[in-house]
C-alpha positions in Angstrom: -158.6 112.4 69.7 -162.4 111.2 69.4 -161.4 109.4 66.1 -161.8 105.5 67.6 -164.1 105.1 70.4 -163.2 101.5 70.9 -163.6 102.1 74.6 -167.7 102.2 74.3 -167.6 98.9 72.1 -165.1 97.2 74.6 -167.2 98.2 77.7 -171.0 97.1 75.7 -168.9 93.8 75.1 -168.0 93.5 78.5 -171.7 94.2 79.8 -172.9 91.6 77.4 -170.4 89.0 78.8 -171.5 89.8 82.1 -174.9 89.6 81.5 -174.4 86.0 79.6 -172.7 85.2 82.6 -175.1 85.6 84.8 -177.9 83.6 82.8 -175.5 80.4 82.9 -175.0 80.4 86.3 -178.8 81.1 86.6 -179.4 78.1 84.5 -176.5 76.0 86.3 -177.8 76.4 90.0 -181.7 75.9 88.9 -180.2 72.9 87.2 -178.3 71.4 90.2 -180.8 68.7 91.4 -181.0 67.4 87.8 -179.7 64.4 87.4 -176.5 64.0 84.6 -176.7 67.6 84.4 -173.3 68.7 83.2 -173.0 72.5 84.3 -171.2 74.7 81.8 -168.9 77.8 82.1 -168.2 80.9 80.2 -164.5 81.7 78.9 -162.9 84.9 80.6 -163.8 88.2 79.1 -160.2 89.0 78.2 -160.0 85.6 76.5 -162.9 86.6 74.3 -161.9 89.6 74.0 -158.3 88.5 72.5 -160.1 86.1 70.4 -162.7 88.9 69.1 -159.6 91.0 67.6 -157.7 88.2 65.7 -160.1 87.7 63.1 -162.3 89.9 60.6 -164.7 92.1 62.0 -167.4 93.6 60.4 -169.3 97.2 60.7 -172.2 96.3 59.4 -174.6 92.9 58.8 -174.3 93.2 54.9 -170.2 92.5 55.2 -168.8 89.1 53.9 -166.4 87.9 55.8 -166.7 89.5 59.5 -169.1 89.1 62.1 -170.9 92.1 64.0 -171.2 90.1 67.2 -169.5 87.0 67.5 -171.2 84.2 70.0 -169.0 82.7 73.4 -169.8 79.5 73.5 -170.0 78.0 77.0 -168.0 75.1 77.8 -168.8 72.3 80.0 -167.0 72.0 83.6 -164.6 69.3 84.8 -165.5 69.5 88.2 -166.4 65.5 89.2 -169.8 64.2 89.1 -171.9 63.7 91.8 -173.2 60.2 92.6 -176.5 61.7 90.1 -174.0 62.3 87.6 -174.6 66.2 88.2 -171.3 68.4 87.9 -173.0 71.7 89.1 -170.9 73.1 92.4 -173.3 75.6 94.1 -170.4 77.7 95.7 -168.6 77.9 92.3 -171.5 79.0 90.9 -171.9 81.6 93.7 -168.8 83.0 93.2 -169.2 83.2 89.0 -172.7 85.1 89.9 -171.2 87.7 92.2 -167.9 88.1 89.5 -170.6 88.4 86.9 -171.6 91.2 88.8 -169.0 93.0 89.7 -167.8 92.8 86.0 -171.3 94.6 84.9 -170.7 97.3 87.3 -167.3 97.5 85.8 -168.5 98.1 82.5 -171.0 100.7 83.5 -168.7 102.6 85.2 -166.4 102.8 82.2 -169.4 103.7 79.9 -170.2 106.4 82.6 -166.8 108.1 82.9 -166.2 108.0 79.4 -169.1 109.5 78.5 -168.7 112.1 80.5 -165.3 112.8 79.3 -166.8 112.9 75.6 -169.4 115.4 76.9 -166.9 117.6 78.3 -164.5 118.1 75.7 -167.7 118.9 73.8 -168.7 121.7 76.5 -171.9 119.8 77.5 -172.8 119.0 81.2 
């Protein structure tokens, strides 16, 4: 039953998405005053997600072909420019911070209640 525990993986990749996440918007909204700043935005989890499984994966840093963990690249935003030339939207940003969130309290309580299902079926508390 305990053979793949793709679960842990899929909920530390989600964390680290999150956490990403949270940085750029960090660095968008400390950014918004900046003139010809052009704010950038993180593809969807599931998208990277999808994108993570097509190609070769590796186990291990000494494999050819694969990667252990594969960087998102951020994209830049096509909201319209300010007058500054500044694309950063505080309320969008807002709203990606408080996603990013919620996400990361997603993943942890996947981590959480699969780990205590692994612990159980092991008959430890």
């Amino acid at each position: 039953m305990f053979q793949n525990l793709d679960i842990f993986r899929t909920a530390m990749a989600m964390a680290r998405h999150s956490g990403s996440q949270q940085a750029l918007s960090a660095q968008n909204i400390a950014n918004s005053d900046t003139p010809n700043y052009r704010a950038r935005k993180m593809p969807k989890f599931q998208d990277t997600l999808r994108n993570s499984m097509m190609g070769q994966r590796a186990t291990r840093e000494n494999h050819l072909h694969g990667q252990v963990g594969r960087a998102v690249e951020a994209s830049f935003t096509d909201t319209p420019l300010d007058p500054n030339g500044n694309s950063v939207s505080l309320e969008e940003e807002m709203v990606l911070a408080v996603d990013a969130k919620r996400q990361h309290d997603k993943a942890l309580a996947i981590y959480r209640s699969n780990l205590s299902v692994l612990r159980t079926s092991l008959g430890r508390r």
